[in-house]
C-alpha positions in Angstrom: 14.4 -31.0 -41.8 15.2 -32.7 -45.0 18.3 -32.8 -46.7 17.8 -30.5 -49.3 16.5 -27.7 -47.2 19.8 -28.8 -44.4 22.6 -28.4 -47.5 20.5 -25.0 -48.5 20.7 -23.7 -44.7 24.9 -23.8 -45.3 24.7 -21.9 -48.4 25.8 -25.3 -50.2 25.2 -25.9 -53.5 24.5 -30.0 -54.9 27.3 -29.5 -57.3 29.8 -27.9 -54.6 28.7 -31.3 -52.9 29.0 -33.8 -55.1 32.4 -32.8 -55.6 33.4 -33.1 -51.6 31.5 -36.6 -51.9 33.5 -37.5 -55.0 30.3 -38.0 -57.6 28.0 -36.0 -59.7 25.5 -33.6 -58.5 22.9 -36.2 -60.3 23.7 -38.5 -57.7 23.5 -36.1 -54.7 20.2 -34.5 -56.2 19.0 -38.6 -55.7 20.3 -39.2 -52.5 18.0 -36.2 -51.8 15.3 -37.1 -52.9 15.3 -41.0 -51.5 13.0 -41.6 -48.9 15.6 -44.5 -47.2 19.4 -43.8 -46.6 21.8 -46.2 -45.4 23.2 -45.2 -42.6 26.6 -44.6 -44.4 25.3 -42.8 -47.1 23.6 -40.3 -44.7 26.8 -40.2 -42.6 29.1 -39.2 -45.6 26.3 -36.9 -46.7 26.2 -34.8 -43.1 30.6 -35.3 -43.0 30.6 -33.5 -46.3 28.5 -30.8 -45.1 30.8 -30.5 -41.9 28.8 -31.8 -39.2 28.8 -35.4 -37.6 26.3 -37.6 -37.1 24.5 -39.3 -34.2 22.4 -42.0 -34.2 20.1 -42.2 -31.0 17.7 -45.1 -30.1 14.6 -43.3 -27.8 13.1 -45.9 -26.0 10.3 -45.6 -22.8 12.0 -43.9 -19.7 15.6 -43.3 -21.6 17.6 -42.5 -24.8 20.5 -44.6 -25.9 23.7 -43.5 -28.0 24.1 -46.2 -30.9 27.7 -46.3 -31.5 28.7 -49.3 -33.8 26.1 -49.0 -36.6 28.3 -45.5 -37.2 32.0 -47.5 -37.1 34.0 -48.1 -40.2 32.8 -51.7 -41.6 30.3 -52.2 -38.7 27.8 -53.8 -41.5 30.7 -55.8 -43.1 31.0 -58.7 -40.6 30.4 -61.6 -42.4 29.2 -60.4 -45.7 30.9 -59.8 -49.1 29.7 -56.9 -51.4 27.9 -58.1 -54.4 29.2 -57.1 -57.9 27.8 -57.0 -61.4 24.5 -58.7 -60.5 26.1 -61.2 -58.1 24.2 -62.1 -55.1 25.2 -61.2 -51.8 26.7 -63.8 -49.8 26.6 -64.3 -45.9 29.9 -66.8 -44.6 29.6 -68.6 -41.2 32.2 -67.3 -38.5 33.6 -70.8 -36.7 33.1 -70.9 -33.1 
């Protein structure tokens, strides 16, 4: 199911939206459309809409829950965010 047709199921308009995700209905119209999510994006997307999400890694013989890609700052360790055209920059943790 995409997005779109998901938020339309609840009887949820984009601009209803946007507000609960603090941004324009532009920007949820966007995140609609885009044919890769981060995993955040898509998680505050599906929280807004009231549900929860799950990320599940099917392999042969077994399914396995994948519970820190969905944690608060689970991407951050050992990055900083980049601003105004700045580069990325990855820091060595001392061992």
């Amino acid at each position: 199911m995409e997005l779109a047709e998901l938020r339309e199921a609840l009887a949820i308009r984009q601009a209803d939206l946007a507000q609960m995700l603090k941004t324009t209905q532009a920007a949820v119209s966007r995140l609609e459309r885009r044919g890769n999510l981060t995993i955040g994006s898509l998680k505050g997307y599906i929280e807004a809409l009231g549900g929860r999400l799950e990320l599940n890694a099917v392999l042969p013989g077994h399914t396995v829950k994948i519970a820190y890609a969905l944690k608060e700052n689970a991407g951050r360790v050992g990055r900083t965010a980049s601003f105004k055209g700045e580069r990325a920059r990855t820091t060595r943790r001392k061992r």
